[in-house]
N, C-alpha and C positions, 0 to 999 in steps of 0.2 A: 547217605549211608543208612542201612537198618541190618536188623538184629532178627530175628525169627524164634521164639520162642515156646515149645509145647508145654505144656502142665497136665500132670494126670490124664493126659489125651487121650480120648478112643472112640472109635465108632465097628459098629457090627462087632466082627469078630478080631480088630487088632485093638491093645493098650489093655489097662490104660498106661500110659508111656511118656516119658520127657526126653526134652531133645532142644538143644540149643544150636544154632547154626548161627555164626559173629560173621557181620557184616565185611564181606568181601571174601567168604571162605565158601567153600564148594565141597558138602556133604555130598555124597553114593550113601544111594541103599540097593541092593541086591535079594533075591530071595527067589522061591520056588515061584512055579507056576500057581497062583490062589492062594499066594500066601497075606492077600491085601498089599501091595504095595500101590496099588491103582486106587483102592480103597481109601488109604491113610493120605496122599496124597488130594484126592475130592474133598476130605472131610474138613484139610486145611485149607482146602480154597474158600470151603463154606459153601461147597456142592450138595454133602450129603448129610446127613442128622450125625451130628458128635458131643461128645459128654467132655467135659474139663474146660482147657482154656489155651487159646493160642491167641500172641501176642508178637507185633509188630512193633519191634522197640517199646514207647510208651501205648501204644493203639493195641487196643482189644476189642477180640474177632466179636464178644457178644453186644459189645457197647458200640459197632457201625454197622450202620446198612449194609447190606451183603454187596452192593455194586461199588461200594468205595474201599470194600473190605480188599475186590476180587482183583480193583485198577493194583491196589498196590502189593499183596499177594496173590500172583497169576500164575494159572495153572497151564502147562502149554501141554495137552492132551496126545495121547500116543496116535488119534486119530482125531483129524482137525474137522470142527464144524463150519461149515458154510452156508450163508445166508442170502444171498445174493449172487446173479447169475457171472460177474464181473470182478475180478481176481483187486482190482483199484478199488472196489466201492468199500471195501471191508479196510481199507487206508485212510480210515475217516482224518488222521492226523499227518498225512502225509508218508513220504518214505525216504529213508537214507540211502541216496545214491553208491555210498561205499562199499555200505551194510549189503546192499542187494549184490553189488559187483563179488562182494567177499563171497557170498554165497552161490555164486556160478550163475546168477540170473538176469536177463538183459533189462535194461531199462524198461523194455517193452513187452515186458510179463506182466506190468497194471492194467495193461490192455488186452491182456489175455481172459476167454472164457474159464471157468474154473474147473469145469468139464473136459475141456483137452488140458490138463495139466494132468502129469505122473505124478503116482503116488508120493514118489522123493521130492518131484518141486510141490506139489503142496507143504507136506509135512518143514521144507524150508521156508514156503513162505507162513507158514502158522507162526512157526515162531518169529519170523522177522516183524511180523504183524503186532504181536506181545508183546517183543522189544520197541517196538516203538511208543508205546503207550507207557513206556519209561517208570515199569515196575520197580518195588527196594526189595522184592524178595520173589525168586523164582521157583514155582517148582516143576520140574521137566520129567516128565515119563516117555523114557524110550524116545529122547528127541533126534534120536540118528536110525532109530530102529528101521526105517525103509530105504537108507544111504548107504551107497556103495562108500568105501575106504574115502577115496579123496572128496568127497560131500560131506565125511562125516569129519575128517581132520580139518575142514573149512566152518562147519560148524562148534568144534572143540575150538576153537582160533578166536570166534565169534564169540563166543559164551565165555570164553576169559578174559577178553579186552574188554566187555561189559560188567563183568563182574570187576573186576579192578580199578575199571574208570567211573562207574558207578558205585565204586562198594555194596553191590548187592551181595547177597547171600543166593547160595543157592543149592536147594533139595532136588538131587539127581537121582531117578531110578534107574537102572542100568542093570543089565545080564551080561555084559559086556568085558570082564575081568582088565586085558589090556587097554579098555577106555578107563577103565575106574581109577588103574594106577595113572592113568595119565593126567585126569584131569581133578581129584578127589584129593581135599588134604586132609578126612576124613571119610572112614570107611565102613557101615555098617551092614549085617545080615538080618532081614526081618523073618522072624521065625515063631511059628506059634503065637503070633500076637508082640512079641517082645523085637525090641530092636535090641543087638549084642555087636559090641564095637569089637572090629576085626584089626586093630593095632592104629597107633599114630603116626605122622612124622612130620 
């Protein structure tokens, strides 16, 4: 279980700003088109150059290596990179036969070219990919944004029996209002730079 912590955070044009997300709880952030939410989310991966301090329970982002920073706060990208011609090679640690079944994909999709894959089975398999490298804190941008309704309630399903059974934390970006309330037990608007809490429960 971890904790996600920002401190006077900022990069470019968002913060500087704090923000706590507790272990096993599922932050939304929302906002306009360019209002940084793709931004602030990089910055916390330790993608992009940022000022202040973000903190993984006792681990701080300036005192690790950025690849041990990125295993355990991981950024699962609104549009997934690939490396390799072979959908399995990027499965350096193997794959969850459940996990894959939960998400609509046959066993024999590691055997698939990466190039005949649709937009929505990639973007399912980026993230099943990050879930397996058994991150404590997530952050997801738009990780249903190329999924039809019953792909995206299969990944909502997904993203909360790991967060629970992991006690991960996890920073959702989302335009999505009916995902937000469904899956967020906090709800923020990033606006101007500032994140402004849109109510509890």
């Amino acid at each position: 279980m971890a904790s996600l912590h920002l401190q006077q955070f900022a990069t470019h044009h968002v913060g500087p700003l704090g923000l706590s997300v507790a272990a096993a709880e599922c932050v939304c952030v929302e906002g306009a088109s360019g209002s940084g939410k793709t931004l602030l989310l990089r910055a916390i991966a330790d993608l992009d150059p940022h000022r202040g301090e973000a903190r993984c329970d006792d681990a701080v982002c300036s005192a690790m290596p950025a690849p041990a920073w990125r295993r355990a706060v991981a950024l699962v990208a609104a549009e997934s990179q690939w490396w390799s011609e072979l959908v399995g090679d990027h499965f350096a640690d193997g794959v969850d036969a459940d996990w894959l079944a939960r998400l609509d994909l046959p066993a024999a999709a590691m055997s698939w070219q990466v190039a005949r894959c649709s937009t929505g089975e990639r973007q399912r398999l980026a993230l099943l990919r990050t879930l397996m490298q058994a991150p404590a804190v997530l952050l997801l941008d738009e990780p249903t944004g190329n999924l039809d309704e019953q792909n995206t309630r299969r990944v909502e399903s997904l993203l909360a029996d790991y967060r629970l059974q992991r006690q991960a934390a996890l920073l959702w970006v989302s335009h999505d209002k009916g995902q937000i309330g469904r899956v967020a037990q906090r709800h923020f608007v990033l606006d101007q730079g500032q994140l402004h809490e849109c109510g509890r429960r």
